[in-house]
N, C-alpha and C positions, 0 to 999 in steps of 0.2 A: 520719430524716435519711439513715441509709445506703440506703434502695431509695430515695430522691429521688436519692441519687447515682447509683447504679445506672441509676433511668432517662433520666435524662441522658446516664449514659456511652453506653446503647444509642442512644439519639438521635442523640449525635454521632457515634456509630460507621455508622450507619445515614444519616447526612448524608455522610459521608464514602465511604463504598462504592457512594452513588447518584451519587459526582462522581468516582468511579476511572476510571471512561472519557474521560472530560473530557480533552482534548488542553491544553484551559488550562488543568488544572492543574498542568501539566511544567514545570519550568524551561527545559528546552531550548527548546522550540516555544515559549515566549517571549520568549526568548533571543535568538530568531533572526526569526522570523514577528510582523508585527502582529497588531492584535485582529482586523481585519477579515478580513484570511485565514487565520485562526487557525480562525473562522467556516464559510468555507468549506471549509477541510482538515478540519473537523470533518463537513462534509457530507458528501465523498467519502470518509469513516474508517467512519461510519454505515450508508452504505448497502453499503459494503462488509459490515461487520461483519452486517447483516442478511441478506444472501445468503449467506453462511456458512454461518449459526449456522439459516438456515432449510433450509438443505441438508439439514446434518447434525442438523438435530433437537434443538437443544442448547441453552439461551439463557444458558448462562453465558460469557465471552465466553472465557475462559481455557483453559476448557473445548472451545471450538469451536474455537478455534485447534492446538489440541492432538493434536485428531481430524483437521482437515485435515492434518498434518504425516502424521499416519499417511496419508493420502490420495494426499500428493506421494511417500510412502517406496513404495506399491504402484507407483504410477507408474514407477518405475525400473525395473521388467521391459516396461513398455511403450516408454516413453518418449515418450510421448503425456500430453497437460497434462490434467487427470481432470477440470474444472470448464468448463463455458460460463457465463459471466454473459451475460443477455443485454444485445447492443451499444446498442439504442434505449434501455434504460432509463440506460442509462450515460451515451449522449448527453444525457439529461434533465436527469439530477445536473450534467453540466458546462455547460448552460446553468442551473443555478441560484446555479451561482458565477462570481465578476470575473474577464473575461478576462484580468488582470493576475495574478491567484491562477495559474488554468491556467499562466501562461510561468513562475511560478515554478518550477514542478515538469517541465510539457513543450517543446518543440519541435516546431516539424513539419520532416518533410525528405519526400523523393522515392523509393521504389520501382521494380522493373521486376521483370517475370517472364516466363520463357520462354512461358507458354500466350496472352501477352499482350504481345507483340513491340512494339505499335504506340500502346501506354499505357504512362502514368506513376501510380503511385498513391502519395496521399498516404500518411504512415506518422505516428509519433509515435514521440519518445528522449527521454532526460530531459537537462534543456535545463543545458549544461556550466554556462552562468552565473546557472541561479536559485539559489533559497534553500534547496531542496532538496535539493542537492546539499550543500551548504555545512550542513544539516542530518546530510546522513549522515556526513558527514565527521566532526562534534562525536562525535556519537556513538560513531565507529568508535576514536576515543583512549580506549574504555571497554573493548573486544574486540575482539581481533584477528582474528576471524572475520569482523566488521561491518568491519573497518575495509581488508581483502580484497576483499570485497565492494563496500564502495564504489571503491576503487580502479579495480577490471574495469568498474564503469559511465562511471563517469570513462573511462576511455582506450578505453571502445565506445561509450560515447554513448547506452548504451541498456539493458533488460534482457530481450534476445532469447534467450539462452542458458537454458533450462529448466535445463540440469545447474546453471547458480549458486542459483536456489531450491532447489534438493533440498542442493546442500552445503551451505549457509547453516541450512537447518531440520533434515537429517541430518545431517550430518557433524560437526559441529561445535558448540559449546555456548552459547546464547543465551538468554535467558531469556526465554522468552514471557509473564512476569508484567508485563512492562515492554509502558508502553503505547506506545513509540517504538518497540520492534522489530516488533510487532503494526501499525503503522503504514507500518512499511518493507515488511511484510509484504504489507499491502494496495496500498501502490503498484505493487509489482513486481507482485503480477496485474495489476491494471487495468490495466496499460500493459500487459503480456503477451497480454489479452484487446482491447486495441483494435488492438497489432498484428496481432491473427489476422485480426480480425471488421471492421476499417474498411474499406470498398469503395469508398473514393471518389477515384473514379480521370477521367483528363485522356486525349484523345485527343491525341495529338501531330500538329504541322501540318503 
């Protein structure tokens, strides 16, 4: 009877650590996200978490995240962003999700650059009135660090500032075992990385 218990207990424990990345299994992201874009946010967490973890050679995810922070911490004598994801595969994942998912977390707005006097190019911030925001917010009543953080996106619209991931992942105390900061984590790249890499730009008339 006791190693029947036993293996059961591993079972369950082993059911359970294959569903620890599971965005459904959070109360927040329920809380606040439907099933259907619970779905997609599960996409773009994924494929993030896979560029990672294949970066750095790592496939625990706790693990990868861990090592990337050391990544962003060397970065501070550059001050240069240490990761390219590339942009096409990024465009792929967000044609795999509802363009409704997409406005919950982005926006688009407008661009100008001096090399490029006579174009507008499109950009991406994260969008003041989806769910996302309203997601970092819940969170950010757990730390004060988080809850800083989401404030500067709130009143910039965006997460262009490379110094707010280095404070948020140096500076200051988060737990990376939590699969929502691991998640804020990965948004603030992606958006970081389609700010760099989207090219798509308008000739003005």
């Amino acid at each position: 009877m006791k190693i029947n218990s036993l293996i059961l207990f591993f079972i369950i424990l082993t059911t359970f650590n294959a569903k620890s990345n599971k965005l459904s299994d959070n109360f927040t992201f329920r809380g606040i996200f439907n099933a259907k874009e619970i779905v997609d946010l599960q996409k773009l967490f994924d494929f993030f978490n896979e560029y990672v973890c294949e970066t750095i050679d790592n496939r625990e995810l706790t693990d990868c995240y861990k090592s990337f922070c050391i990544k962003i911490d060397k970065a501070k004598e550059t001050g240069e962003f240490p990761f390219k994801i590339p942009f096409e595969k990024q465009r792929e994942v967000y044609n795999e999700i509802s363009k409704s998912t997409f406005k919950e977390i982005w926006s688009f707005g407008i661009s100008r650059f001096r090399d490029f006097p006579n174009y507008t190019f499109q950009t991406v911030y994260i969008n003041p009135k989806g769910k996302y925001l309203k997601f970092l917010k819940e969170v950010g009543k757990e730390n004060e660090a988080l809850n800083e953080y989401c404030k500067t996106v709130e009143n910039l619209g965006d997460v262009m500032q490379f110094y707010m991931l280095q404070h948020l992942l140096i500076n200051e105390k988060i737990d990376l075992n939590d699969i929502r900061v691991k998640f804020i984590i990965a948004i603030n790249i992606l958006t970081l990385n389609d700010e760099s890499e989207r090219k798509d730009k308008k000739k003005d008339k």
